[in-house]
Backbone as numpy.savetxt, mean C-alpha at the origin, in Angstrom:
# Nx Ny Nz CAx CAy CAz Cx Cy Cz
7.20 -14.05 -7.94 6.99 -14.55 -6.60 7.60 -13.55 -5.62
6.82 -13.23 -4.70 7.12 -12.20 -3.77 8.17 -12.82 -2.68
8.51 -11.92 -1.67 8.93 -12.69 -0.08 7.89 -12.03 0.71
7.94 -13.05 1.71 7.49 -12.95 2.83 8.30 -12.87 4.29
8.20 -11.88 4.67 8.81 -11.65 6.34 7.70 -11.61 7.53
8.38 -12.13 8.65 7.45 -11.89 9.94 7.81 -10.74 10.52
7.55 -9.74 10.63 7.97 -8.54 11.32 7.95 -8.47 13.05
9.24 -8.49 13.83 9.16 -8.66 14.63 9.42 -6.88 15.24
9.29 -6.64 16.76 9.12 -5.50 17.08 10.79 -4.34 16.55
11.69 -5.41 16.86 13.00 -4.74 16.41 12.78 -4.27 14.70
12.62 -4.98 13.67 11.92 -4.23 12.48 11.10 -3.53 12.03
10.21 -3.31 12.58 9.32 -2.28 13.06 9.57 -1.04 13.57
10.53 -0.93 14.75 10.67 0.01 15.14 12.34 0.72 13.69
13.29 -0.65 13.20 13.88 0.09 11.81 13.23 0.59 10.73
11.82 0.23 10.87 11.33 0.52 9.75 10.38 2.56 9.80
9.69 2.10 11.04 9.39 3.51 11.50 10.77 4.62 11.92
11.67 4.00 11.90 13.23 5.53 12.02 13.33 6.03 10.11
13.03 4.43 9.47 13.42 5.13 8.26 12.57 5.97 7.30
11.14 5.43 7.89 9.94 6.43 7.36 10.10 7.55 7.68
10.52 7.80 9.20 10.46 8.96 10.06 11.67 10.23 9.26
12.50 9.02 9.11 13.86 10.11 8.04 13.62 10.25 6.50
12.26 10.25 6.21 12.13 10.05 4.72 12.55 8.79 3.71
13.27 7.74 4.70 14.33 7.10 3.50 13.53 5.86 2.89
12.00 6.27 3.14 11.10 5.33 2.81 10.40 5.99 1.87
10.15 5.21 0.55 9.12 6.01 -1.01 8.29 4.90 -1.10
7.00 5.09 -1.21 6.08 4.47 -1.87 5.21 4.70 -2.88
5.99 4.32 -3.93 4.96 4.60 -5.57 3.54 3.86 -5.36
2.70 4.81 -5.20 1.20 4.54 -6.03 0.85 4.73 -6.86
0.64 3.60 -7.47 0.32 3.34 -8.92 -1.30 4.12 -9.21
-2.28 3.80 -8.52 -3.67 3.85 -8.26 -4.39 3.61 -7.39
-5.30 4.57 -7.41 -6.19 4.42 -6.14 -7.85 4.23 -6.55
-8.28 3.20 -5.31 -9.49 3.15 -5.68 -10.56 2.82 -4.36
-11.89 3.39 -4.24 -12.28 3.85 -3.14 -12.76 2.00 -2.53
-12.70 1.76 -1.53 -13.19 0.46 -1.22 -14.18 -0.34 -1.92
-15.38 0.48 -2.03 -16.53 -0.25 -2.57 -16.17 -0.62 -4.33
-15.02 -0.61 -4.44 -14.47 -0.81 -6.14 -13.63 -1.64 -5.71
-13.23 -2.47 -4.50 -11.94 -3.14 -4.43 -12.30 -4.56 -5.27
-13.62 -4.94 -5.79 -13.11 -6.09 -7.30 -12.24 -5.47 -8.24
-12.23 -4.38 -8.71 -11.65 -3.72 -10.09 -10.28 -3.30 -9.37
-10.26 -3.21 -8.70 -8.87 -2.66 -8.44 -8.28 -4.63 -8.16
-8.95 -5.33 -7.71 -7.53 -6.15 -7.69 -7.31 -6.85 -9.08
-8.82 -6.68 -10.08 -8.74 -7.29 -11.42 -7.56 -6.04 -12.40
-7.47 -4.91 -11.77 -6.88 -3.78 -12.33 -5.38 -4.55 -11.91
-5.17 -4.83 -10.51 -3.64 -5.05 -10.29 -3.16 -6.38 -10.89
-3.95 -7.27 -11.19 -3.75 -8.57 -11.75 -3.39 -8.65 -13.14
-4.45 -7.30 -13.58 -3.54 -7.60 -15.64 -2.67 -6.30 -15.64
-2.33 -5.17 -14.84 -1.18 -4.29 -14.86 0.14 -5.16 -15.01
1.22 -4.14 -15.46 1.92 -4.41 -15.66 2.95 -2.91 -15.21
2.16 -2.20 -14.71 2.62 -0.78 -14.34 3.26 -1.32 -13.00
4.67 -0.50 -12.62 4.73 -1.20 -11.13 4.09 -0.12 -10.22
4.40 -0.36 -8.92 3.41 0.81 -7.83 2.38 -0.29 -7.02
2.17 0.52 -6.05 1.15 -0.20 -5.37 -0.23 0.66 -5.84
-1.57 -0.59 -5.48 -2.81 -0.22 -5.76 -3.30 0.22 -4.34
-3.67 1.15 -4.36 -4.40 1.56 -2.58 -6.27 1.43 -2.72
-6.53 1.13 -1.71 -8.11 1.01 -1.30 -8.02 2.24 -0.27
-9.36 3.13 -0.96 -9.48 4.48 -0.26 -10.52 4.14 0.76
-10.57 4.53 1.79 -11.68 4.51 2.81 -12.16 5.85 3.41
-13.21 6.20 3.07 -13.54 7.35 3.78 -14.80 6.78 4.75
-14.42 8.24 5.96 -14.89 7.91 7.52 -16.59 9.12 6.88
-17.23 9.07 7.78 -18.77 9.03 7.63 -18.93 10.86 7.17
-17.50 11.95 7.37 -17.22 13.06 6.94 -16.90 13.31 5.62
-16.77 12.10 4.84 -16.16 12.51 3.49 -14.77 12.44 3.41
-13.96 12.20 4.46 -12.82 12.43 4.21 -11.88 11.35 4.15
């Protein structure tokens, strides 16, 4: 069971100083392009790997 917070503007702005100083890591586990986001959440549901799953979006350039 996860937590849940409401992010108010004062956390937000602690949270962007600590990204800004590096003191923020985010393990990605896997990535997968949007039009796959069934398999990726059936992928994050029987993992057991930790990391986050990302949904890739590319803009009309490919990128």
């Amino acid at each position: 069971m996860g937590l849940a917070a409401w992010p108010n503007a004062e956390i937000l702005a602690k949270m962007a100083e600590l990204i800004d100083a590096g003191k923020v890591q985010v393990f990605v586990n896997r990535t997968f392009p949007l039009e796959d986001a069934n398999a990726a959440m059936v992928y994050r549901m029987q993992s057991k790997e930790p990391g986050k799953v990302v949904l890739t979006i590319l803009d009309g350039s490919g990128k």
